[in-house]
C-alpha angles and dihedrals in degrees: 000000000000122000125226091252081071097038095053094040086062096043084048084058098047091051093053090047083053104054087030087136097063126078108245124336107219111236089246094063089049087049091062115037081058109043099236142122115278091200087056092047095055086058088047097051086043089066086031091057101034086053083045108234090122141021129210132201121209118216140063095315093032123132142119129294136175114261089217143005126309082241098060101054121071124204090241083059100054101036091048083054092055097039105024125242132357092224110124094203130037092237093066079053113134100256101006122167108251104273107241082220093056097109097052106034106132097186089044100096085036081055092045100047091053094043090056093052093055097044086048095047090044098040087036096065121066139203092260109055083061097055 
């Protein structure tokens, strides 16, 4: 299950493709538009910007912006991002140790083959087709 940090990340997103024309949309606009916190989404762009899927500007005419087009980021992208990794087992893990039970595992393709429909269906979707 996703949590709302992933939700709002990609509503964040959407807002920002959708308003895609304008300068900078200050975070309180999008706070608005979208019903949600903007203490918490300051917490949220924060992530967004430091992973580098959006910049912001402070001052009078400060906001958020995309960094590139709705087209070129996927969903799997931003709400990875947000939660961390798709994998369903610690052993599909970027980056895991070789799991000693490796040879004998008898769920791991089980664990594979879901974790390549999901990949496929998240990276699969872009920005775009949401807004």
């Amino acid at each position: 299950m996703f949590s709302t940090r992933g939700r709002y990340a990609l509503r964040v997103m959407i807002d920002l493709a959708e308003h895609k024309d304008e300068e900078h949309i200050p975070l309180k606009d999008i706070a608005e538009r979208q019903g949600i916190s903007k203490k918490y989404l300051e917490i949220i762009v924060k992530d967004l910007v430091k992973g580098g899927l959006i910049s912001g500007v402070s001052g009078k005419h400060g906001g958020y912006t995309l960094t590139r087009s709705p087209e070129k980021y996927s969903v799997g992208e931003i709400v990875e991002l947000m939660e961390g990794s798709f994998a369903p087992v610690a052993c599909l893990e970027k980056g895991a140790e070789k799991c000693p039970r490796a040879r004998g595992c008898k769920t791991v393709k089980m664990w594979k083959e879901f974790y390549k429909i999901e990949k496929d269906f998240f990276f699969g979707k872009k920005l775009s087709d949401l807004v």
